[in-house]
VOMI-978834 format. One line per 4 residues: number of its first residue (from 1); their letters; for each residue y, x, z of N, C-alpha, C. Coordinates in steps of 0.1 Angstrom, whole numbers. Last residue first. Layout:
<pts>
NUM> a> Y X Z Y X Z Y X Z ~ ... $
</pts>
This chain:
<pts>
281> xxxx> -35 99 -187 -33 92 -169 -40 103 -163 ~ -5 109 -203 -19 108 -202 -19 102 -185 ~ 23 92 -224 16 102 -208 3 99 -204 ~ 29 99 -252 26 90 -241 20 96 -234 $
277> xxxx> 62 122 -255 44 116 -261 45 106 -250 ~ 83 143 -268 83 132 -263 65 125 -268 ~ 94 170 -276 86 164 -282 83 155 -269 ~ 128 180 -270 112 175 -263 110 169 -268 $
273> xxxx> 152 199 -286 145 187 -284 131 181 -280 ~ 157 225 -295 159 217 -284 155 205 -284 ~ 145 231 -324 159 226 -320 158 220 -310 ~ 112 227 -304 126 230 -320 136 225 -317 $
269> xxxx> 91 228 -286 106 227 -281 117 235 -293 ~ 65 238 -285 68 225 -291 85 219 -295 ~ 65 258 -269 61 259 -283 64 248 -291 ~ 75 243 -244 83 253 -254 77 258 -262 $
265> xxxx> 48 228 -243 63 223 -242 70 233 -245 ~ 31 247 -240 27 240 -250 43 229 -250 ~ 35 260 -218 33 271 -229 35 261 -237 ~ 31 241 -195 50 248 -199 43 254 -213 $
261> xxxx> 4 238 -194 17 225 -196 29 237 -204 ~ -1 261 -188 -8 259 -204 3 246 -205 ~ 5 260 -165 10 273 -171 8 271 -187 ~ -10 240 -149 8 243 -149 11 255 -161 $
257> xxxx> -36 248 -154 -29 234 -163 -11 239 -157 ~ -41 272 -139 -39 269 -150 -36 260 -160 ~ -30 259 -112 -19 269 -117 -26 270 -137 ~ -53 238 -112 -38 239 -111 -29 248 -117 $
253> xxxx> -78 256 -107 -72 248 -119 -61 243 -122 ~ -67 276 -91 -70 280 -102 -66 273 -112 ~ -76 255 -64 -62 262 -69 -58 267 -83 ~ -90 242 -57 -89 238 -69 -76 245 -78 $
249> xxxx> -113 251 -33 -104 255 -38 -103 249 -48 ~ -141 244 -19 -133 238 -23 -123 235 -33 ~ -145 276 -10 -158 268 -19 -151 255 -25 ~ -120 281 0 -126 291 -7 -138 282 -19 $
245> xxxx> -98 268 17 -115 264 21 -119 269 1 ~ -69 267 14 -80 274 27 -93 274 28 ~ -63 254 -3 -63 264 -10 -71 276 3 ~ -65 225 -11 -73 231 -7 -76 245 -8 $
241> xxxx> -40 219 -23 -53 219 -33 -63 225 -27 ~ -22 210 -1 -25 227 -10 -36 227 -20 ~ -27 186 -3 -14 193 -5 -16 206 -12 ~ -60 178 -20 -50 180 -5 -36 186 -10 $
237> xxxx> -85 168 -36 -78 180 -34 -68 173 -25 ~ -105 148 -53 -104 156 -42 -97 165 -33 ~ -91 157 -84 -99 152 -80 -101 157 -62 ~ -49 158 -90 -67 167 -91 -77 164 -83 $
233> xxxx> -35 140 -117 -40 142 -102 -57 149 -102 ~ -5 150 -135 -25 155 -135 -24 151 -123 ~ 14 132 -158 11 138 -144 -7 135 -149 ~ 44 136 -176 29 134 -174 24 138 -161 $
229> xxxx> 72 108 -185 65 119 -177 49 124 -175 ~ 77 89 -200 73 99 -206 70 110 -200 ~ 82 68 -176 68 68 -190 65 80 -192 ~ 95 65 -152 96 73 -163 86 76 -171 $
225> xxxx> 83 46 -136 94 43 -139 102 52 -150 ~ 59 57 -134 59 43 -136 72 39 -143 ~ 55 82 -124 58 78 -140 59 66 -145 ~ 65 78 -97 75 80 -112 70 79 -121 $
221> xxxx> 44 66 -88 55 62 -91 67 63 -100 ~ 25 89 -93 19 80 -99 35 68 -102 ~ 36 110 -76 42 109 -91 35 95 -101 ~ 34 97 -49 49 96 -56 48 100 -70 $
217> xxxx> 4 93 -49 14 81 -50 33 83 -54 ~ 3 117 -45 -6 111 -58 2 103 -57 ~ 15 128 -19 21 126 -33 14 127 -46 ~ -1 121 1 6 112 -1 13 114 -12 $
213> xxxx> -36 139 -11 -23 135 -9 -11 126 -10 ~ -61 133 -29 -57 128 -8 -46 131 -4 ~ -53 145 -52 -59 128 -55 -59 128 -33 ~ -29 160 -54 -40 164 -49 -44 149 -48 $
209> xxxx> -2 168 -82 -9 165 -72 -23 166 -67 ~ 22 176 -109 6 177 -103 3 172 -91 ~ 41 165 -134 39 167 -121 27 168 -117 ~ 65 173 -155 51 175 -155 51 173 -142 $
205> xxxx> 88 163 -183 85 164 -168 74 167 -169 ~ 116 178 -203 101 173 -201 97 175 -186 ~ 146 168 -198 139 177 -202 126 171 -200 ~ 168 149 -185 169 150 -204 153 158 -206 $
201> xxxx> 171 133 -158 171 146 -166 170 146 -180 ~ 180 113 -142 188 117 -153 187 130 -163 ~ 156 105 -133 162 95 -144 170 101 -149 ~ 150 125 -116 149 130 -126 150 119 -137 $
197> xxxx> 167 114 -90 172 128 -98 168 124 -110 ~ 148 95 -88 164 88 -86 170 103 -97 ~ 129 105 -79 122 98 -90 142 96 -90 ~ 132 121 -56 131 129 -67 130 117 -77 $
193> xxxx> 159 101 -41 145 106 -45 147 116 -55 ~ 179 97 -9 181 102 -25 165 105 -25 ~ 179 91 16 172 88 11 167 85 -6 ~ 184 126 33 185 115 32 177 106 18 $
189> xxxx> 190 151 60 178 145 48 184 128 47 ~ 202 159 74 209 162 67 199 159 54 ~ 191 154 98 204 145 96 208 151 82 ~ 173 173 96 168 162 99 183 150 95 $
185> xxxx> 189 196 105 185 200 92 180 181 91 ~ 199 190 127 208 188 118 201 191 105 ~ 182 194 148 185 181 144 192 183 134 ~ 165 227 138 176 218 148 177 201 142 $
181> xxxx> 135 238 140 146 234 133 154 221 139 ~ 111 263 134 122 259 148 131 253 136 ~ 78 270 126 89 268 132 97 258 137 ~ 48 290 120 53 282 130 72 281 125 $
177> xxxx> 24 287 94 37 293 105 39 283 111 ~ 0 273 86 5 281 78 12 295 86 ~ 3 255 104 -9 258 99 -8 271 99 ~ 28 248 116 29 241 102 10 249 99 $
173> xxxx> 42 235 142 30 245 138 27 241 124 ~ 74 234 153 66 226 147 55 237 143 ~ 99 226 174 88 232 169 80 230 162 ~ 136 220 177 122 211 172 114 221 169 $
169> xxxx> 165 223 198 156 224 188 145 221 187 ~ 177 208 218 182 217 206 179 219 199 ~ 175 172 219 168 186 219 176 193 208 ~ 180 145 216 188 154 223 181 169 223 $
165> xxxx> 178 128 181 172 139 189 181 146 203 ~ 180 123 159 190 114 170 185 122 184 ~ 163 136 139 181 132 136 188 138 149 ~ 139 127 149 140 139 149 157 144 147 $
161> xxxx> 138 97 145 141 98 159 141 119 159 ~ 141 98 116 152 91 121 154 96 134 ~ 116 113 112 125 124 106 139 113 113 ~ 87 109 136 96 100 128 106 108 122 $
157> xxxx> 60 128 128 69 122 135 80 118 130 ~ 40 139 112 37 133 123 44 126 130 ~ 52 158 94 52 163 108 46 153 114 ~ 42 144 67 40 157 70 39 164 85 $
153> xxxx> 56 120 72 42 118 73 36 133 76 ~ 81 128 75 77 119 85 62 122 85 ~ 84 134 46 83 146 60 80 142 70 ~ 87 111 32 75 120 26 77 128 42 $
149> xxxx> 108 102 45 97 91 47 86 102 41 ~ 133 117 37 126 112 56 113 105 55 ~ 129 122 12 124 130 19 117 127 35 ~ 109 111 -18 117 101 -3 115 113 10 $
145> xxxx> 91 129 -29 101 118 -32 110 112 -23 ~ 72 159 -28 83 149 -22 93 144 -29 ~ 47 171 -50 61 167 -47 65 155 -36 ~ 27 189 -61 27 177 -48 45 175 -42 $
141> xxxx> 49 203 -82 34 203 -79 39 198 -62 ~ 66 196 -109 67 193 -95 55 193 -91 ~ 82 211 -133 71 208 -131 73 206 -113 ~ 110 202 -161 104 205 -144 94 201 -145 $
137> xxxx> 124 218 -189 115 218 -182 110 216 -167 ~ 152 231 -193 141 225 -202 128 218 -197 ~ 178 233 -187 167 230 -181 156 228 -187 ~ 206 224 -197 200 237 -203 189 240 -197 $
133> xxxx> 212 195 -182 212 199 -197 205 209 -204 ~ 197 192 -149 211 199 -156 206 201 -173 ~ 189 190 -124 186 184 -139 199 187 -147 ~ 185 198 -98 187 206 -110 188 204 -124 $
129> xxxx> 176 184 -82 190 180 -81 192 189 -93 ~ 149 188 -83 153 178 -88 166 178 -91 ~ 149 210 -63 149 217 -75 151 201 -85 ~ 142 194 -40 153 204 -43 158 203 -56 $
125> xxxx> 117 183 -50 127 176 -44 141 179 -44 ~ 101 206 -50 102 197 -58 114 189 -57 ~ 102 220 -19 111 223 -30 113 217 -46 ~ 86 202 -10 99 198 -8 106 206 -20 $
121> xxxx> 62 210 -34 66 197 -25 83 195 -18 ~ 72 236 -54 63 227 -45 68 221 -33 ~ 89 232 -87 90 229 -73 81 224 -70 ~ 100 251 -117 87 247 -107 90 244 -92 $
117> xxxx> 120 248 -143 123 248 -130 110 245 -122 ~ 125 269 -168 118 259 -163 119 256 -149 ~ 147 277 -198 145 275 -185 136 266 -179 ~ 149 299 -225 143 282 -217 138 285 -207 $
113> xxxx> 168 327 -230 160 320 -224 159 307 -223 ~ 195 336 -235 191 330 -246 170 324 -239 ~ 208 347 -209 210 331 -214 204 325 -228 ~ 199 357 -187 190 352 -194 193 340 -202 $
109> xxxx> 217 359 -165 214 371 -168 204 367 -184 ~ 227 334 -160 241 342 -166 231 357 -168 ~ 209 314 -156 216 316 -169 221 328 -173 ~ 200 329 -134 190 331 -144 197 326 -155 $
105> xxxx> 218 323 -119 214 338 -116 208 339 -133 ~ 219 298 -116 230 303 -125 227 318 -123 ~ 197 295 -100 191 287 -114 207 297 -119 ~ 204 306 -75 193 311 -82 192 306 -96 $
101> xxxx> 221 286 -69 230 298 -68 218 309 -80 ~ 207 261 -67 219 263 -79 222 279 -80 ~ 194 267 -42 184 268 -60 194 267 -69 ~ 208 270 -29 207 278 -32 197 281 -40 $
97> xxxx> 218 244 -24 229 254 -26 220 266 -37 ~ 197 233 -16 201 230 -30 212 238 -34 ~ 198 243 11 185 247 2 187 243 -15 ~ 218 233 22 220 249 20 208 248 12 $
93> xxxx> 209 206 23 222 211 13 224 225 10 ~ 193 206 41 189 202 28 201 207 18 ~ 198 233 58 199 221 57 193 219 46 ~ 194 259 84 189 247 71 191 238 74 $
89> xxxx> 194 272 114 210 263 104 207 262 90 ~ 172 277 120 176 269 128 195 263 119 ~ 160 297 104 161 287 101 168 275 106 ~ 182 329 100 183 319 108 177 300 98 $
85> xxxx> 190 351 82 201 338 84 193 329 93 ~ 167 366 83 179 367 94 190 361 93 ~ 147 358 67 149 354 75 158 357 85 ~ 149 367 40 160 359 44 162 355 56 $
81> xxxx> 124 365 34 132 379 35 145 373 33 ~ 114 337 46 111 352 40 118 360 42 ~ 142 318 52 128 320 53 129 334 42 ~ 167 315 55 162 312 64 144 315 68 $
77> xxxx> 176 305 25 178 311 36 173 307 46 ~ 146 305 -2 156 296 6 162 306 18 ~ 133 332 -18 132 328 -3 144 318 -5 ~ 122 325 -51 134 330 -40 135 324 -29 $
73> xxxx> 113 341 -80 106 329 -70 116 337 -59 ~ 112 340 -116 117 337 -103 115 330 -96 ~ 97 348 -143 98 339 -136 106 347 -121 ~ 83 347 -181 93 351 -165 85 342 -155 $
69> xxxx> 54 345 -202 68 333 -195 72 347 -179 ~ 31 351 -213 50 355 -220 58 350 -215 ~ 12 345 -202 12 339 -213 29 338 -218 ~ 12 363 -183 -1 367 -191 5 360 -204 $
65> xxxx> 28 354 -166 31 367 -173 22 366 -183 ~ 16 327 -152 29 328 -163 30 339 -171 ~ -1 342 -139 -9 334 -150 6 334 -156 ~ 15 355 -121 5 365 -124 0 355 -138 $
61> xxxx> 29 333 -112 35 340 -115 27 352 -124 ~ 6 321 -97 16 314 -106 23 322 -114 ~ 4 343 -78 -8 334 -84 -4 328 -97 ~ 26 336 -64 25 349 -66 10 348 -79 $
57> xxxx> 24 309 -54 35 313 -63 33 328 -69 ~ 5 311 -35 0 303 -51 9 308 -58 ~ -2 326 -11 2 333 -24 3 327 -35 ~ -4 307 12 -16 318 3 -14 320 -9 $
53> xxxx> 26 291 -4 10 292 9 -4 297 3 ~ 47 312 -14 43 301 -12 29 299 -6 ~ 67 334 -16 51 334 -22 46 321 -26 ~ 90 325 -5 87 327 -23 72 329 -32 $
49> xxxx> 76 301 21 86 312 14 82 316 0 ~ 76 275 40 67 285 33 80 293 33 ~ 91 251 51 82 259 61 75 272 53 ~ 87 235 15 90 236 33 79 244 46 $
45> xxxx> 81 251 -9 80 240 1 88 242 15 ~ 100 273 -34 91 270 -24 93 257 -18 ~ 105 274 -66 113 271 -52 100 267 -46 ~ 109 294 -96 101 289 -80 107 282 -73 $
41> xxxx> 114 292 -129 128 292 -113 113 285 -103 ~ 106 308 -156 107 298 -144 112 302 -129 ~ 122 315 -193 114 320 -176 116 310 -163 ~ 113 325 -224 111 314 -207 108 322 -196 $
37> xxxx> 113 325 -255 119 334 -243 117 328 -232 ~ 94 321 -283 100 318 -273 99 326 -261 ~ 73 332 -301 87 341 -299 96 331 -288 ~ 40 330 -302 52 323 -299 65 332 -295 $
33> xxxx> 22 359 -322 25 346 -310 41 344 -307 ~ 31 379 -338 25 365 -345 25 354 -329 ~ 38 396 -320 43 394 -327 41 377 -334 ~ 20 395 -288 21 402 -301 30 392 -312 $
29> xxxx> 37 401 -263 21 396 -265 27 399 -280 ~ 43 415 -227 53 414 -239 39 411 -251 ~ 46 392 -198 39 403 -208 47 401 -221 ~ 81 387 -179 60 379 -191 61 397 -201 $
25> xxxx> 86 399 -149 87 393 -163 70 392 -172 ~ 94 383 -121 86 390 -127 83 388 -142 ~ 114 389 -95 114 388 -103 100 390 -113 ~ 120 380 -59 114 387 -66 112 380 -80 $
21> xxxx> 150 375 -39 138 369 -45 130 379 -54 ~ 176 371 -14 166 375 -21 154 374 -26 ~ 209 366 -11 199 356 -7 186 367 -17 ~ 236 377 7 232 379 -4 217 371 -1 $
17> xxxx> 262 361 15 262 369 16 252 372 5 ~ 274 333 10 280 339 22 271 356 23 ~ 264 313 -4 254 322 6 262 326 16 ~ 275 301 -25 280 292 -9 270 301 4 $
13> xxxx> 284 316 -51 296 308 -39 293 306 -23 ~ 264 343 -42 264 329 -46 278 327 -37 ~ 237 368 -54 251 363 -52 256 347 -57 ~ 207 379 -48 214 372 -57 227 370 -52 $
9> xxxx> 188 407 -60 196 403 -53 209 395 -56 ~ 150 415 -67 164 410 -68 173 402 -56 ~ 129 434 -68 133 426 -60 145 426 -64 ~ 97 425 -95 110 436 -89 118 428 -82 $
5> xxxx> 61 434 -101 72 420 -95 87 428 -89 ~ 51 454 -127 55 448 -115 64 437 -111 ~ 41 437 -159 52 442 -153 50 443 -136 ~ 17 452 -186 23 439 -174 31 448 -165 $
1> x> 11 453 -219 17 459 -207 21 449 -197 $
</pts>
């Protein structure tokens, strides 16, 4: 039996009101298969929403079920079905507000669950500040490390002279969408990494990338400095893995190495503890 995707409504110290995401639980599979309980925390990239671009997250979420895993994926304010808070008042801090407000959603409703946390690209970055004990698991597909200096490259333009800016606000054509964001979302990025977060995480890492994206080089970094991290770079591929050009696409294989990664880390995950290996190249 598979589940529709159902809309939840979250409550949080710092929302101020109510932030919304859709839920989708894992097929229920048979008995003799793995009795572990998991479900994954989405955070979208920048400029997207819970689907994420051309629906990867929705894609993601359709292969998670198949293989018994949840999952949550939740508009940031300001985007998706959120969008009547206004992007123009994101910050980096309301967007980590509100992966905390979504990750204690899923403790306090799912507490005998393993938790995994999946972030693309900026929301990789987010979802970093998540390293929290009861975590089991981050996967960062094309992640941002260094936000002013990974966004700089993404907009074209400097994220220090976007800060110091006399304009009220900034446009931007993302491909995808278009938007609007004040200097203050730009002042409010700084030079904490994702490689700085997940030194202190405890849980198993997994990172993916596109071999022409600038972040082949951030998880190639981190694993430098965290061995036991593994990372897949996908031959040819781009931010989105090429997910606009149909004959290209590598999207598939991605979402199915993300989903067979997590299956095989909480089958592996006795008494809490991450089976620890050497990291493939």
């Amino acid at each position: 039996m598979y589940y529709t995707a159902i809309d939840v409504r979250i409550y949080g110290e710092y929302i101020g009101g109510e932030m919304m995401g859709k839920f989708k639980h894992g097929v229920e599979i048979t008995v003799a298969a793995s009795s572990a309980k998991t479900v994954a925390l989405m955070l979208h990239g920048f400029g997207t929403d819970k689907n994420e671009v051309n629906n990867f997250f929705v894609d993601l979420a359709g292969k998670l079920e198949s293989v018994n895993i949840s999952s949550l994926r939740v508009d940031f304010r300001g985007f998706g079905d959120n969008e009547e808070l206004k992007t123009d008042s994101v910050t980096i801090n309301t967007m980590v507000e509100d992966a905390w407000n979504a990750l204690n959603y899923l403790k306090g409703n799912y507490p005998e669950h393993n938790i995994v946390v999946i972030g693309y690209s900026l929301g990789a970055y987010i979802g970093s500040f998540l390293g929290v004990e009861d975590v089991a698991s981050f996967v960062g597909i094309s992640p941002v490390n260094d936000a002013v200096e990974d966004l700089s490259i993404v907009l074209s333009k400097s994220v220090n002279d976007l800060a110091q800016s006399q304009e009220e606000t900034h446009h931007f054509d993302l491909i995808w969408r278009t938007i609007d964001l004040k200097p203050g979302f730009f002042k409010s990025l700084s030079h904490s990494t994702t490689l700085g977060n997940l030194k202190k995480f405890k849980g198993d890492i997994q990172l993916v990338a596109g071999e022409g994206d600038f972040s082949s080089n951030n998880i190639k970094e981190i694993q430098r400095d965290i061995p036991r991290c593994k990372i897949k770079i996908i031959a040819g591929a781009d931010h989105t893995f090429n997910c606009f050009d149909e004959a290209e696409s590598s999207v598939e294989k991605v979402i199915t190495y993300i989903s067979t990664a997590i299956g095989s880390v909480i089958n592996n995950r006795g008494n809490d503890v991450i089976k620890e290996g050497p990291s493939p190249c």
